[in-house]
C-alpha positions in Angstrom: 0.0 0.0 0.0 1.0 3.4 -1.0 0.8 6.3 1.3 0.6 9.7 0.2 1.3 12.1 3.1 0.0 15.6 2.1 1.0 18.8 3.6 -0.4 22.2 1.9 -3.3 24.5 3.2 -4.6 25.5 0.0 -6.4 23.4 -2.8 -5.5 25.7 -5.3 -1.7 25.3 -5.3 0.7 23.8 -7.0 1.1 21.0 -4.3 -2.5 20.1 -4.4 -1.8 19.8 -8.1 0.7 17.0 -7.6 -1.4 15.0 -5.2 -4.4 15.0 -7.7 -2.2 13.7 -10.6 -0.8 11.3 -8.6 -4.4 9.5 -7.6 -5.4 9.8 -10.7 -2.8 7.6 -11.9 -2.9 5.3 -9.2 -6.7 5.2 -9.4 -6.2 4.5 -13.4 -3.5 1.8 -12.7 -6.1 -0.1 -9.8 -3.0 0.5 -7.1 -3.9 0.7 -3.8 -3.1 4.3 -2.0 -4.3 6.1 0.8 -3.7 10.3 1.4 -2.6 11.6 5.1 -3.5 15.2 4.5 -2.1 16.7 7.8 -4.0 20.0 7.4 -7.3 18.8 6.7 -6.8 16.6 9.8 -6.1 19.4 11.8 -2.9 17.9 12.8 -0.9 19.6 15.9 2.8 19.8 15.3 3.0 21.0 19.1 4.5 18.8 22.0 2.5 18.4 24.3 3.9 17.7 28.0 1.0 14.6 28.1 2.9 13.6 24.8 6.2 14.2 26.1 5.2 11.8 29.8 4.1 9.1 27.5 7.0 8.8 24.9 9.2 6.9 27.0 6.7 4.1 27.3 6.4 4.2 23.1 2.3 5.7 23.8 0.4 8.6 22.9 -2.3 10.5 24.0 -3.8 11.0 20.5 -6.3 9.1 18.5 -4.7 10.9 15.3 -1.1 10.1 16.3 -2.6 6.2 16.3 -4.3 6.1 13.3 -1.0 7.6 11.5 0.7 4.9 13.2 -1.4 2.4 11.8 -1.4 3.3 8.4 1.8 3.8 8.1 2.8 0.4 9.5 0.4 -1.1 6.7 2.4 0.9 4.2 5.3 0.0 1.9 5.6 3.1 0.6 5.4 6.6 1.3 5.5 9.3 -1.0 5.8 13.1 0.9 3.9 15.7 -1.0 5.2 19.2 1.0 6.1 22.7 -0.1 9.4 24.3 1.1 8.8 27.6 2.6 11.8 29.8 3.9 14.3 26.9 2.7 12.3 24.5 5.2 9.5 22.2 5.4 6.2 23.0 7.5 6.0 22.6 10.5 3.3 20.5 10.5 5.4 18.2 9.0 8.5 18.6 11.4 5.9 17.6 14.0 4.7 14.7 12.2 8.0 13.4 12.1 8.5 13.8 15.6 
């Protein structure tokens, strides 16, 4: 399974672009994908101190952060769809990878 993981605010730019072609072709070529879109999630890149208590134990406190988890563990590939603002990625994505 393929997983897209999507990071742009706004449907009209050029990143949205990409992600679009790139279902379409998966969806014409019957492979299997699915689209983490971390803003229309409403992901939090913040670290929480609830977050931070429960790291050493490998937990979270986050239904979102588990269902990431989960899809990515059924992945066996993941394609990162981002912009580069001010020679760095969002941070919504530098959260993400946290």
């Amino acid at each position: 399974m393929k997983t897209i993981v999507y990071v742009h605010p706004y449907s009209g730019s050029f990143n949205h672009a990409i992600l679009t072609r790139l279902t379409t072709s998966f969806e014409a070529e019957k492979q299997p994908y699915q689209v983490i879109d971390l803003y229309q999630d409403g992901f939090d890149p913040r670290y929480s101190a609830e977050e931070l208590r429960l790291f050493s134990r490998g937990e979270t406190p986050y239904q979102l952060v588990k269902t990431y988890q989960q899809l990515i563990s059924n992945s066996d590939e993941l394609i990162f769809i981002t912009p580069i603002w001010w020679h760095n990625i969002p941070a919504e994505l530098k959260g993400f990878f946290r």
